[in-house]
N, C-alpha and C positions, 0 to 999 in steps of 0.2 A: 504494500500500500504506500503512497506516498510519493511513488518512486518520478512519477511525470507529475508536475504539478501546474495550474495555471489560475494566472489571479483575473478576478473582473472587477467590475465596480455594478452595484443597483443603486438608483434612486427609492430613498424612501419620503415619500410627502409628508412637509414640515404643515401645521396648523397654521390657522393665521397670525395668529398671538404668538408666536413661535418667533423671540426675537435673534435665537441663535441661529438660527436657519437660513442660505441664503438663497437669494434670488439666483436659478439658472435660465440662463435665457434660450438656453439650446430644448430644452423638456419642457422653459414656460408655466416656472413654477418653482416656489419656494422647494427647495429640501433640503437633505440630508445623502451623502453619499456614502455607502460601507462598504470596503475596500477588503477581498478574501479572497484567500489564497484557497483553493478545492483540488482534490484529489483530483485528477483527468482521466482515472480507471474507470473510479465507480460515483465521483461527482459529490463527495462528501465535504463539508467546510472543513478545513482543517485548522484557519485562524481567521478573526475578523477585527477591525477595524473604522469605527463609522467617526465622520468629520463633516465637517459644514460644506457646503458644496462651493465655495469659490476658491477651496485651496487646492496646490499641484498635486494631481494624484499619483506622480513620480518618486515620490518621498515614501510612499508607504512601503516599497517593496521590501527595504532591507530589513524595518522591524517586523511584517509578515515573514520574510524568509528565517530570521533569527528566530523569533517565537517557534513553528513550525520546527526548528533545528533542538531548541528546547526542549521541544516535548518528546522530543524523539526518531524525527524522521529524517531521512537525509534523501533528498529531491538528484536524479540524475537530469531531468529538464523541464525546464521553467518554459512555460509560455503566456506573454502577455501581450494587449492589443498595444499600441503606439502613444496612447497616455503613458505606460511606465519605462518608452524611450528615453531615458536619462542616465548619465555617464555613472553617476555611480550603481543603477541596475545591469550596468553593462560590466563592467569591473570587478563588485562583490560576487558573483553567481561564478565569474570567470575564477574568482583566487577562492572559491569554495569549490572549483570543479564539479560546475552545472554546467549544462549545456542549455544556451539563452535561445528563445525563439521568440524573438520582438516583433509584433504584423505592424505594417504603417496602412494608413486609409488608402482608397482606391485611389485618391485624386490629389495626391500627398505632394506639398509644393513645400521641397527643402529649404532653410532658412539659415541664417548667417552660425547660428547656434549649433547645427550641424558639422559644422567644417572642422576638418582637422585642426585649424591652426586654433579656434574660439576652444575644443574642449585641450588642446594642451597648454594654454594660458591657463583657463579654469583648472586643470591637473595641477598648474605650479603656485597658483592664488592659494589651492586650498595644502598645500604640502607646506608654504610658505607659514599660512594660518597656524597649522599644527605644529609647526618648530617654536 
């Protein structure tokens, strides 16, 4: 069990009075987003994660994959949609010997963010950061 794993995101609908919840404009409605890592065998949660919807949903991967490692599993491949495109789900999954399968959209228009040269500034900001 465990061994393919793959994270999604659901919309859960925020109330109205619901001042923690934010407005998306893509679903057209307040919620909540919970970010889980599921089994890809037999489609089980195996960790979750829920946050207000206007934050990067790229940041959840590594405390999902850590949790998940906690409790006992150890994942040979990850798959996630193109929200958890970011250098550091590209990186940790890589120095834990996962095998990453990141999809981007059909109609997926690369940006400066992408480029070799912006994530190895970002590699040396954040190495820098840490000394």
């Amino acid at each position: 069990m465990a061994k393919q794993v793959a994270a999604d995101t659901t919309t859960v609908e925020a109330k109205l009075q619901d001042k923690d919840a934010a407005y998306n404009g893509h679903y057209k409605m307040r919620c909540y987003l919970v970010h889980h890592l599921i089994c890809a065998k037999n489609g089980l949660t195996l960790n979750w994660i829920a946050a207000s919807d206007n934050v990067d949903e790229g940041q959840f991967m590594p405390p999902l994959l850590a949790k998940t490692m906690v409790d006992g599993f150890k994942p040979d491949v990850l798959t996630a949609d193109s929200g958890y495109a970011h250098f550091f789900n590209s990186e940790i999954p890589n120095l834990l010997e996962i095998k990453r399968l990141i999809g981007f959209r059909k109609k997926n228009k690369f940006s400066w963010r992408g480029k070799s040269t912006t994530l190895r500034l970002r590699l040396e900001r954040c190495l820098r950061l840490a000394n």
